[in-house]
N, C-alpha and C positions, 0 to 999 in steps of 0.2 A: 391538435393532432400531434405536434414533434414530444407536447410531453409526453401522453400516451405511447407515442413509440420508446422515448427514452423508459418510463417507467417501466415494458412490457424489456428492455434491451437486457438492463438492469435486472430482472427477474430474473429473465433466462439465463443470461451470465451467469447468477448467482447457482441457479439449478444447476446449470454444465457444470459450475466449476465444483459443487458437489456431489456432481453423479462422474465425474471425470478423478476424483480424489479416492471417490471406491474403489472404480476401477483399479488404478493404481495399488491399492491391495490385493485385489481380486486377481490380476492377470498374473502376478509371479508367484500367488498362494496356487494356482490350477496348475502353472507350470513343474512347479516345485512337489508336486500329487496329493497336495490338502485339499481336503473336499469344502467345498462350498457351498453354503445350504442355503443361504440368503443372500440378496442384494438387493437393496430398497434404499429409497431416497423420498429424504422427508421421516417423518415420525407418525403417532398415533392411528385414527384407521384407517387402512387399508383401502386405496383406491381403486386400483388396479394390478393385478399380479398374473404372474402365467410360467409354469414352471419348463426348463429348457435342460433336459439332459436332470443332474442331481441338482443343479439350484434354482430356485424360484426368484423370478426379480419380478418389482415391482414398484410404485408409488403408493406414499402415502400422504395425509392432508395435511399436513404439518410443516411446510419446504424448510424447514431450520437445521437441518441436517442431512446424515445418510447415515447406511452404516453396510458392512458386510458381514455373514457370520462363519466366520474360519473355525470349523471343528476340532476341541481339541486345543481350547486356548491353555488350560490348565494340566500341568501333569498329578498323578493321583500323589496321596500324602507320602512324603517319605518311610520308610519300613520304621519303626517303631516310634513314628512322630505320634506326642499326646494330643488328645485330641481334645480341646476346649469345650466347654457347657455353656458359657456366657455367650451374651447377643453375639459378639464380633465373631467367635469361633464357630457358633452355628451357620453364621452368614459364611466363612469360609469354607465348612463342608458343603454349605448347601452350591455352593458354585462348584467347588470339585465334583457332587454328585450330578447336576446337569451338565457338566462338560463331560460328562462321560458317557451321559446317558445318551449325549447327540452323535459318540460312536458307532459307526453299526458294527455288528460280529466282523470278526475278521479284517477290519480294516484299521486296526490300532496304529499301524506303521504309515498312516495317513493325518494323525493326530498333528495337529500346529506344532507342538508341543516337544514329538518327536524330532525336525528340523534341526540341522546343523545351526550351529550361532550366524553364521554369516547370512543361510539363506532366510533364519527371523529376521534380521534387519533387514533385507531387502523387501522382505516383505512388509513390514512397518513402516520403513523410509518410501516406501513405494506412494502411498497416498501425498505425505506433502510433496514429494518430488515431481506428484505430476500436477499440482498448484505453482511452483516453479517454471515447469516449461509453461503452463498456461501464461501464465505470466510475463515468460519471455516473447513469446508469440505475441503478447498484446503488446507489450512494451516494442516489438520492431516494427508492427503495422504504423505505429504513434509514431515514434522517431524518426523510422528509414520509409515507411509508406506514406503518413501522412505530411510528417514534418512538422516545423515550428516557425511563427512569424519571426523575425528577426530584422532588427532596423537596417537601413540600409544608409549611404552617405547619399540617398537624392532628398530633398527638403521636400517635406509635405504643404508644410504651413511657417508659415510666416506672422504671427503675431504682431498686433499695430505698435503695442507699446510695453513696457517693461510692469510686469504683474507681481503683486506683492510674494512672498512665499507662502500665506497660506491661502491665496485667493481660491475661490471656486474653478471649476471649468468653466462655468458659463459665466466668464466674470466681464463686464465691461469697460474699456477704458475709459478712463476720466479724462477730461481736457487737462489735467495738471499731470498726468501720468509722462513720465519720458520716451520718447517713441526707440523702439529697440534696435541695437547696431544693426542689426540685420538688412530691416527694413532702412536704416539711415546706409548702409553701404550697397542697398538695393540689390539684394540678393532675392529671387525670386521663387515663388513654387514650382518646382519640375526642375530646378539646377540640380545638378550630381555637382558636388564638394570634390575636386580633384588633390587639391594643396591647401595647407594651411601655415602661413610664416616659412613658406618653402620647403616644406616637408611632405612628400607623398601621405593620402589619407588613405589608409585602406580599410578601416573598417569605421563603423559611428562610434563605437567606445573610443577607440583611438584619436578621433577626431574632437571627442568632448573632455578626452583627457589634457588637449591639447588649449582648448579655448578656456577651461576651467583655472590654468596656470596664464594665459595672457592678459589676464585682468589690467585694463588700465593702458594696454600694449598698440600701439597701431600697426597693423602684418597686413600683410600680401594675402587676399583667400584668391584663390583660382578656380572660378564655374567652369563648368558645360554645362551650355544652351545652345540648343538647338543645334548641336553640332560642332558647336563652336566653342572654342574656351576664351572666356571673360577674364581678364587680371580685375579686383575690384580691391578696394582696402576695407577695414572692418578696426572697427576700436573697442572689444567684450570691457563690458562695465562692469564693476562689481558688484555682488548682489551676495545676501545672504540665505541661502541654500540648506532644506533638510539634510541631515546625513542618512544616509543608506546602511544599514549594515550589513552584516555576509547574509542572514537568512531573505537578504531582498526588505525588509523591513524598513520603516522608518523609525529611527532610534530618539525615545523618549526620554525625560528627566525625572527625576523622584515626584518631580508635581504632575505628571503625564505631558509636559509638554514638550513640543518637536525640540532637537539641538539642532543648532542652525549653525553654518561657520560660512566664510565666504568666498568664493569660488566670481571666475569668470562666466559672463553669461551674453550671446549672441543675440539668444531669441528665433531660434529656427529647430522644426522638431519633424523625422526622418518619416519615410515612407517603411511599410512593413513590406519584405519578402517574403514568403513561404520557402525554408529552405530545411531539406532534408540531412539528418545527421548519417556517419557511416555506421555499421553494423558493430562494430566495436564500442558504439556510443553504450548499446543496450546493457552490454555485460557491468560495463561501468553505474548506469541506472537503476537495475538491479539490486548490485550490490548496495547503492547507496539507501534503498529503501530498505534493503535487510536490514543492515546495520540501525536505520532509523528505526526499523519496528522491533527489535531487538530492544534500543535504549528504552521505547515506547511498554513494552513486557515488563524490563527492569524496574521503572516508574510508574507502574501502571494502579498498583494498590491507594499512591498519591493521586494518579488522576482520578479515580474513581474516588475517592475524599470532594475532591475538586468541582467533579459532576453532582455529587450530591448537595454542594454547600451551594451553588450555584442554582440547581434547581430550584430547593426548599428556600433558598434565598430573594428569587425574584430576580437573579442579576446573569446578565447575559453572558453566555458560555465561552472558552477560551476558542477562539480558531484550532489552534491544536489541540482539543480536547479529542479524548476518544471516543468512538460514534460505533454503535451497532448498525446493522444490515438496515434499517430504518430510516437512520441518520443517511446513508450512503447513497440511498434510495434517493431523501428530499434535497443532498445539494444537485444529483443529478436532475431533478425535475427541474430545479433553478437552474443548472447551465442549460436545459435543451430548451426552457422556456425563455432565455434571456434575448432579446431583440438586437442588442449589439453585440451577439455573439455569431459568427457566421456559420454555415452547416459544419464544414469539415472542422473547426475546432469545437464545437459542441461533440463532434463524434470522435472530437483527440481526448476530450477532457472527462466523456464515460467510458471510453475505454481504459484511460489512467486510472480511473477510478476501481475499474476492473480488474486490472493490473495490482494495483494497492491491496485488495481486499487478496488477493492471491499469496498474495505475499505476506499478509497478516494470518492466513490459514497455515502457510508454509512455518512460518516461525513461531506461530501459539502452537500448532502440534507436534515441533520439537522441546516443548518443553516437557522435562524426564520427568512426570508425575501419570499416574493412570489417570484417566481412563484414555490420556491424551497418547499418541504415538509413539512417543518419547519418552511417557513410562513404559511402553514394551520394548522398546529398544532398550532404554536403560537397565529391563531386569535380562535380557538374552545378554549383553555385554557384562553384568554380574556373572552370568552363568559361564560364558566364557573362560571370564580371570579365575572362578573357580577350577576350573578345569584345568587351564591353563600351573594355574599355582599346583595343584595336584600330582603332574604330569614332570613339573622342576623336583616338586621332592620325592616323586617315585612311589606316589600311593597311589589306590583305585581309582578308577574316574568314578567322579563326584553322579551323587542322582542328579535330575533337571530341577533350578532355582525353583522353589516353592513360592510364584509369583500370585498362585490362589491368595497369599497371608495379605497381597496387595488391596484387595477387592475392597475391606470398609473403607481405604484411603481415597479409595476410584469412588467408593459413593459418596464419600464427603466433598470430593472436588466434583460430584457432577450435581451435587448442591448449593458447592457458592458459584460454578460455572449457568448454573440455572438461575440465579439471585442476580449475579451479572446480567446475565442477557434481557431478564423485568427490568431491571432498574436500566440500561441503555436502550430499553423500548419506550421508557418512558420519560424519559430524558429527552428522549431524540424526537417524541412528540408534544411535549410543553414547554419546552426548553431547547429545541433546536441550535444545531451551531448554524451562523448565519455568514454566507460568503457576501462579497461587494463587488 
């Protein structure tokens, strides 16, 4: 049942957050008095429709999308612009001829098209903008409502004896294994860690930064139990230790294996809190996932190289690879299905998930190519400077950008954006990225 619930969360997610991305277009295109003829979410046929005032919204069978249709996308051809005979230039009149034809009499001053530069962009920025707040919303339920486990300084467990560095979890001790300081300075399960070598502990990083540098040391630890504070002594042995790097990782060598270097080691491992971050975390969270799916956009023609050598290859996919709606789908089914994971972070870990995917819509449909958001933006902001430059040197105002010339570029990218999404459906079903 929690997959099924996670699978069906994960759906609807995805539906809101692109029937919530229309809107976004939709509601400053009505304000601004562009008519709007459509809104539909989803593609191919037609579900369900029911038309309300001048636009007709509905569903269709297809959830991979949405779209709205703002009348008026195209202005007519410039006064003595030639007009082309070849495939491309037919295909550009033929879009100037039906964005006109969806004008009715008398309403030309309702045209998209017509629009001051500033109120196009806002109506373009309007759809990823409102995958943003979705985003943030998700993002502070996670951080400031649900929160995150966080170790604490009270000892959970206590391990018999000192474990190699690459031992298993379920590794057992051997009669020749060394029994660990811990247990030889009889530090117990349920102690809270007050002092270490006489230094207040206030948090478990602090406290492992400290034991990690005593290697070899005999110091003063000071428990609470039961109320009471214990002086005990403790002598961290040295032991050779993965390294960690900044991405949390465990850092490999040219031959794949762990670097180890050596560090101080007790042998006592921290209880988890549930502890909620402040609102300020979010904006910080955010931004760090923009910035990652931006890098992730940059690199993305190599990742897609990556996915396909990897598929057609047989060999298992990077964790950070990139994953279609599919992909996103199956590592959620794996966290709501995992048995060691408890309710409330299965339901932290699809909403980040949710969160993510918001934030990949946000910044793929700022990039300044048609048919994406951010080639309409980027031809109003053309149109703009031309004006703008017109108005410095004292000539006419310019006609409106002839963004019609855009349209074979919008149908080339909505064929390698259509070749993408096959190939990351099918990726994401033979070749799965697989979490641990």
């Amino acid at each position: 049942m929690a997959v099924v619930i996670g699978i069906l969360v994960v759906l609807v997610g995805i539906l809101v957050s692109i029937a919530l991305h229309e809107v976004g277009h939709m509601v400053p295109a009505k304000k601004f008095g562009v008519r709007v003829s459509h809104y539909f979410v989803g593609f191919g046929p037609t579900l369900w429709s029911r038309t309300r005032g001048e636009t007709e919204y509905g569903v269709k069978a297809i959830p991979l999308g949405g779209y709205v249709r703002l009348v008026g996308m195209y202005p007519p051809a410039p006064a003595g612009a030639k007009q082309s005979d070849g495939f491309f230039g037919r295909m550009v009149q033929d879009a100037r001829e039906m964005s006109a034809e969806e004008i009715l009499p008398g309403q030309e001053p309702r045209a998209f098209y017509n629009l001051s530069v500033p109120k196009k962009i806002v109506v373009m920025f309007g759809g990823p903008f409102m995958n943003l707040v979705i985003a943030f919303v998700l993002m502070t339920v996670v951080l400031v409502g649900i929160g995150s486990p966080q170790a604490t300084t009270t000892v959970a467990t206590v391990p018999e004896c000192v474990t190699p560095a690459a031992a298993p979890a379920d590794y057992e001790c051997a009669s020749g294994d060394p029994a660990t300081p811990a247990a030889q300075a009889g530090i117990e399960p349920g102690d809270t860690i007050v002092s270490f070598d006489g230094e207040p502990v206030a948090s478990w990083d602090s406290l492992v930064g400290k034991i990690t540098g005593a290697a070899g040391e005999t110091v003063p630890v000071v428990v609470e139990r039961d109320g009471e504070r214990v002086t005990l002594e403790i002598t961290p042995t040295e032991v050779e230790r993965p390294i960690v790097g900044d991405d949390g990782q465990y850092v490999t060598d040219d031959a794949g294996e762990l670097v180890l270097k050596p560090a101080g080691y007790v042998g006592v491992s921290p209880t988890q809190e549930r502890v909620s971050e402040p609102l300020s975390a979010v904006p910080e969270a955010i931004w760090a996932q923009v910035t990652g799916t931006a890098e992730v956009i940059v690199a993305l023609p190599a990742k897609l190289v990556d996915v396909v050598q990897s598929t057609l290859g047989g060999e298992e996919r990077d964790p950070a690879s990139v994953m279609g709606p599919v992909g996103v789908g199956r590592i959620a089914v794996d966290v709501v299905g995992a048995e060691q994971v408890d309710v409330l972070d299965r339901a932290a870990l699809v909403l980040s998930l949710l969160a993510s995917l918001n934030i990949a819509l946000f910044a793929f449909n700022l990039i300044p190519l048609p048919p994406l958001d951010g080639g309409h933006i980027a031809g109003a902001l053309y149109e703009g400077a031309k004006r703008q430059v017109a108005k410095v040197r004292g000539r006419p105002r310019p006609a409106h950008a002839d963004v019609a010339k855009l349209v074979p570029l919008g149908l080339a990218m909505w064929v390698v954006l259509l070749g993408m999404g096959v190939l990351l459906i099918y990726a994401d079903i033979v070749n799965p990225v697989r979490i641990t």
